[in-house]
N, C-alpha and C positions, 0 to 999 in steps of 0.2 A: 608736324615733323618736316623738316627741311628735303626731303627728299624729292620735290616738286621739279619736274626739269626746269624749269622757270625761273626759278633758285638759284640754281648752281652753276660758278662761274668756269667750272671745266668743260661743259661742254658734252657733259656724259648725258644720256638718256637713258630712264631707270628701266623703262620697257624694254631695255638692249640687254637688262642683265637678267630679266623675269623669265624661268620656267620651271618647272616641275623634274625630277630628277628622284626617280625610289620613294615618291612620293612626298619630296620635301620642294616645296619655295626657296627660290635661288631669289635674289632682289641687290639692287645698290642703294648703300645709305651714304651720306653724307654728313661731314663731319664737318664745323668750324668753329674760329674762334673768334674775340671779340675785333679782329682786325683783319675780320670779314678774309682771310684766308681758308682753305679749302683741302678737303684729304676726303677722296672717295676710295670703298671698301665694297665690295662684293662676299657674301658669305659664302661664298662657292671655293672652298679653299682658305677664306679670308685674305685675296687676293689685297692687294691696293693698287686703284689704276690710278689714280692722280692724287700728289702734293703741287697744290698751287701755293707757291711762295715767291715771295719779289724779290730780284735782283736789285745790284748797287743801285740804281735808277728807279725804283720802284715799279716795275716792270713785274705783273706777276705771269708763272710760264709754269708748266706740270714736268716734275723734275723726278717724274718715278715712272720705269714702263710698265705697262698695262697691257690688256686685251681691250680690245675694240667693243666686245661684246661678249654674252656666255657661251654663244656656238662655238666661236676661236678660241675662249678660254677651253672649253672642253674638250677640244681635237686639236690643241696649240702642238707647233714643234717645238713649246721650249716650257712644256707642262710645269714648271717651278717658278714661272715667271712674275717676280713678285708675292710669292703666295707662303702661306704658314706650313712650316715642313713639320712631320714627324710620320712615325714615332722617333725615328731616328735622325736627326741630319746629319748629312754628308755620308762615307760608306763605309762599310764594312768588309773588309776582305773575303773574300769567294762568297758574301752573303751570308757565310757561318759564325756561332758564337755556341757557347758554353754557358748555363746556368742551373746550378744546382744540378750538375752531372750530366745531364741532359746536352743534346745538342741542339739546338735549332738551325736550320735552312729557308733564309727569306729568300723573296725572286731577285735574279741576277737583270738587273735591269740598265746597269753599267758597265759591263761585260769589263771582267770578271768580275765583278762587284756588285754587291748593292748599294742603293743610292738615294737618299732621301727617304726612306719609309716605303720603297717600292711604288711599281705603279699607280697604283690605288692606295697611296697614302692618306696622310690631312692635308694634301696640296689637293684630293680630287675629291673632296665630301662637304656636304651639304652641311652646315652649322649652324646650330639656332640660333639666332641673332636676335638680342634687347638692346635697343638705340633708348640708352637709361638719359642723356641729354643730347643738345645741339652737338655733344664735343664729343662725344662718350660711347662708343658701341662695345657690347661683352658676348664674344661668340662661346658656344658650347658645344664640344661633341663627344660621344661615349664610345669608344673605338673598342668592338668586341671581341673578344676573347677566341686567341687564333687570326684574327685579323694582320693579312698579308706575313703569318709566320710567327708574329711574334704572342707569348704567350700573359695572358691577365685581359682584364677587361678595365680599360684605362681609360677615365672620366676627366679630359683637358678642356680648362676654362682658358680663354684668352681675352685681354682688354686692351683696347686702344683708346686711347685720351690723345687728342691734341691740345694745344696749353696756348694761352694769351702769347706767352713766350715762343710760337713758333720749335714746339717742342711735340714729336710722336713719341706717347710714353708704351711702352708695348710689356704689359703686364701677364704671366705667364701662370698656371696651377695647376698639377694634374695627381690624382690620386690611384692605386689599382689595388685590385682584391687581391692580385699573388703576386710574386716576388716578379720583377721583369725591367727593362731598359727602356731608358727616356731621355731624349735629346734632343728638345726642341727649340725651331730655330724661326727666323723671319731673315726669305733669302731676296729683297729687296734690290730692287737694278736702280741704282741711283746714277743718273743722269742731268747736274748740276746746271748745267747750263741750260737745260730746256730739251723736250723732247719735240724731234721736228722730220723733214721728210728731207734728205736722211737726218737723223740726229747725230748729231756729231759726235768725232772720239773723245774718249771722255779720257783718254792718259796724255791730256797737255796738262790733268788738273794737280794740284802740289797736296803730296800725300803725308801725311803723320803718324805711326802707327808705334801705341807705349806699349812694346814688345822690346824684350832683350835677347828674346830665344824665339824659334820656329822651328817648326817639323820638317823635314826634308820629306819626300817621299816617293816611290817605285814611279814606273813608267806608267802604272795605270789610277794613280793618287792616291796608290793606300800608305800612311807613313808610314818609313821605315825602321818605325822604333826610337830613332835618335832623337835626342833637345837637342840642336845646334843654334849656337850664339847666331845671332845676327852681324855682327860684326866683320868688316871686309866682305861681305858675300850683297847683293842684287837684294835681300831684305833687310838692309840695314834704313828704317824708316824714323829713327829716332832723333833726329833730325829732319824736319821737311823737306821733301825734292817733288820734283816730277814723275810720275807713275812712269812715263817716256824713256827715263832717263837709264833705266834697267831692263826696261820687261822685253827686252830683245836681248838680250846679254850673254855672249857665249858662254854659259853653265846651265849643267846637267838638270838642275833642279827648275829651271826658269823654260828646259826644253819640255822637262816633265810635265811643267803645267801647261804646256805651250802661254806661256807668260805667268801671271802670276792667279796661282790656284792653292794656296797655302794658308794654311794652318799658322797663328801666328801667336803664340805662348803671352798672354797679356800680365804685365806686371801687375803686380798684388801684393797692397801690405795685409790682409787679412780675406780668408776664403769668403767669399761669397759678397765680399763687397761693391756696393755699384760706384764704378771708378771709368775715368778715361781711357779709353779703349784707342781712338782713333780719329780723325781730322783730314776732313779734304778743302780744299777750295779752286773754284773752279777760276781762270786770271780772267777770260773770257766778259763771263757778269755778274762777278764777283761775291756769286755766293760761296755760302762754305755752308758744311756738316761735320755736327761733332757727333762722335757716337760714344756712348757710357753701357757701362754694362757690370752685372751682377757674374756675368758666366767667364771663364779660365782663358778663353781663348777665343780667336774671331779666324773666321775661314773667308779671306780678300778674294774675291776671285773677279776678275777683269775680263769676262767675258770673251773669250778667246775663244769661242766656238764660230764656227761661219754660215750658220743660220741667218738667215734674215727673219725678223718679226715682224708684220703689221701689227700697229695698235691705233689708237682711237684718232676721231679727226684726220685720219690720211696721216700718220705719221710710221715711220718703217726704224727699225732697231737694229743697222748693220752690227758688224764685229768689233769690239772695243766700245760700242759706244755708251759703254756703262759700268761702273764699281759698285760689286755687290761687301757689303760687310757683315757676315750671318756671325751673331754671338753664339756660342755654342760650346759643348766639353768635346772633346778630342772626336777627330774620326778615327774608329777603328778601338777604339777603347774597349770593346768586352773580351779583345784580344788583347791587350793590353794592361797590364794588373796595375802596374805603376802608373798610368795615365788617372786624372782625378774620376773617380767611379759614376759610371752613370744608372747603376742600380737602384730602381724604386720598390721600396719592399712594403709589402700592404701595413697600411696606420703611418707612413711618412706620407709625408706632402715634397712633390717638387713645386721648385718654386723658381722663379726668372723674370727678370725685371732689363727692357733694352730701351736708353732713349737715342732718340735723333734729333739733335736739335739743330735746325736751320736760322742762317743768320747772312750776313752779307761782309764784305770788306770795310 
C-alpha cells in the first residue's frame, strides 16, 4: 500500500494521523493516480488534508486545508475543516424538525441553530476504511439510532476515487431502518493557489456558479423561505467574475453571510442529475476547479470567519483564504415542505455523487 511516508509527495506522516479513539484506528491513506499526483485522506471524519495537483507551470502544491495531525484535527477550532458532514449539512433552525408528528431536538451547536450533524457528527467519527486500490478508499460508518437526536440507525458508505483526469469522484450511499433525514455533504476548504504560511486569499480567484436562483437567509443563516433570482443582486455568478468583486457589497444578504455563505439553487434539467454546478480559477497559478454534482444546490461559503488554522508543514489558514463548495439539498428543509425532500424512509437508498476536477489555464 502506498501509505509509506517515503511515498508521498505531501509531506504528511501517517504516524501524525494514528490513534486509537472508542476503540477504533484513526490512520492516513493515500491516494494517487497515474500522473503520480496525490490526495491524502484521514478516516477520522474522512477529513482530506492534501490535493497535490500542478499549476500552469507544472508546479505541484496542496490546494486543500487540512490538520497537521489527529490531535489538531480532534480539538481543531474549525471541527468541519475539510471533513465528511452529516447527518445533516449546513442547519437547521432552532435545531428542531417534525417527522411523523414527532418532534425532534438536535444540539444548538450554532447558536440558535444546528449545524452540520451536531458536535459529534460524521465530521468527528471513526470510519472503517478499505483502500480497495492506489486511487480508491471506501469509508463506512453505522451512525446509531438517537445518535446526536436524530432518529434511525443510518448505515453511510462513502468513496473517493481520484482519476488519471485529476478528478475527486466523492461517491455517497446511506440506507436506515426507520423513516429519518439525510443530507450529506463534503465541506472541502479549496485553496487554489497553494496552501502556505499565510495562505493566501482566495477571493482574487474568478468564480462561476450555474445557479439562477439562491436562498436569501436571516441574520443567523437560516433561509428565509424565499427562491430569489440571482439577477442584479452580489450572487449573480452566471457569468464569471471575482469572488472580490461582491463579497463586501452593501446588501443585507452579503452582511448576513459576512460575505458569501449561501445556499445557491443549481440549474437542473432533470432531478438527480450530475451536472455542472460550479467553476473557480485561481489567475495567480492558474489553476482551476470544476465541480459537478448529482445534488439541488451547493452552499459557497468563503470562509468569512477570523479564526486562524494551523495546518500541516507550518502552514496557517487566515480569513478568506478559502472557497468551500458543499453539494447538498437545502438547509433547513425539514422546515420546509417545498424545499426538495431530504427524507430517507427505510428500503430507499440515498444516493450522491460530487466530483472536483482540477485542471490548469
Amino acid at each position: 500500500m502506498s501509505n509509506t511516508e517515503t511515498e508521498n509527495i505531501c509531506g504528511l506522516k501517517r504516524a501524525d494521523f494514528q490513534t486509537t479513539i472508542n476503540g477504533k484506528q484513526t490512520d492516513l491513506y493515500i491516494l494517487k493516480n497515474n500522473l503520480g499526483h496525490e490526495i491524502a485522506v484521514t478516516n477520522y471524519g474522512g477529513a482530506i488534508i492534501a490535493i497535490m495537483v500542478p499549476d500552469k507551470d507544472g508546479k505541484l502544491a496542496n490546494v486543500i486545508q487540512g490538520h497537521a495531525n489527529i490531535q489538531e484535527a480532534i480539538n481543531s477550532p474549525a471541527p468541519f475543516l475539510s471533513t465528511l458532514i452529516g447527518r445533516y449539512g449546513n442547519r437547521i433552525k432552532d435545531g428542531k424538525f417534525q417527522l411523523n408528528g414527532k418532534e425532534y431536538q438536535l444540539a444548538i451547536n450554532n447558536a440558535p441553530n444546528a449545524l452540520h450533524g451536531g458536535p459529534t457528527g460524521f465530521h468527528a467519527r471513526v470510519w472503517d476504511a478499505n483502500q480497495v486500490s492506489e486511487r480508491a478508499l471506501v469509508l463506512k460508518y453505522v451512525s446509531s439510532y438517537g445518535e446526536e437526536g436524530f432518529t434511525g440507525e443510518v448505515v453511510t458508505w462513502v468513496a473517493y476515487t481520484f482519476t488519471d483526469d485529476d478528478e475527486l469522484i466523492i461517491k455517497y450511499q446511506a440506507t436506515s431502518n426507520k423513516k429519518t433525514i439525510v443530507n450529506l455533504t463534503h465541506h472541502g476548504y479549496f485553496s487554489l493557489q497553494g496552501t502556505a504560511n499565510p495562505t493566501p486569499e482566495a477571493v482574487n480567484q474568478v468564480c462561476e456558479i450555474n445557479a439562477d436562483f439562491f436562498l436569501p437567509i436571516d441574520a443567523t443563516g437560516i433561509p428565509t423561505g424565499e427562491i430569489r433570482k440571482v439577477e442584479g443582486t452580489p450572487f449573480d455568478f452566471r457569468q464569471a467574475k471575482p469572488l472580490s468583486q461582491d463579497i463586501d457589497a452593501d446588501c443585507e444578504q452579503i452582511k448576513n453571510g459576512g460575505g458569501y455563505d449561501h445556499c445557491f439553487v443549481l440549474n437542473k434539467k432533470e432531478e438527480g442529475e450530475l451536472s455542472f454546478a460550479a467553476r473557480i480559477e485561481d489567475p495567480v497559478s492558474g489553476r482551476t476547479m470544476e465541480v459537478y454534482t448529482t445534488e439541488p444546490g451547493v452552499q459557497v461559503y468563503t470562509k468569512n470567519g477570523n479564526k486562524i488554522v494551523n495546518g500541516p508543514n507550518g502552514t496557517t489558514f487566515p480569513r478568506r483564504s478559502a472557497v468551500c463548495f458543499e453539494c447538498q439539498h437545502f438547509p433547513d428543509t425539514p422546515n420546509r415542505p417545498y424545499f426538495p425532500t431530504v427524507i430517507l424512509e427505510p428500503g430507499n437508498k440515498y444516493t450522491q455523487k460530487t466530483v472536483y476536477k482540477f485542471g490548469t489555464i
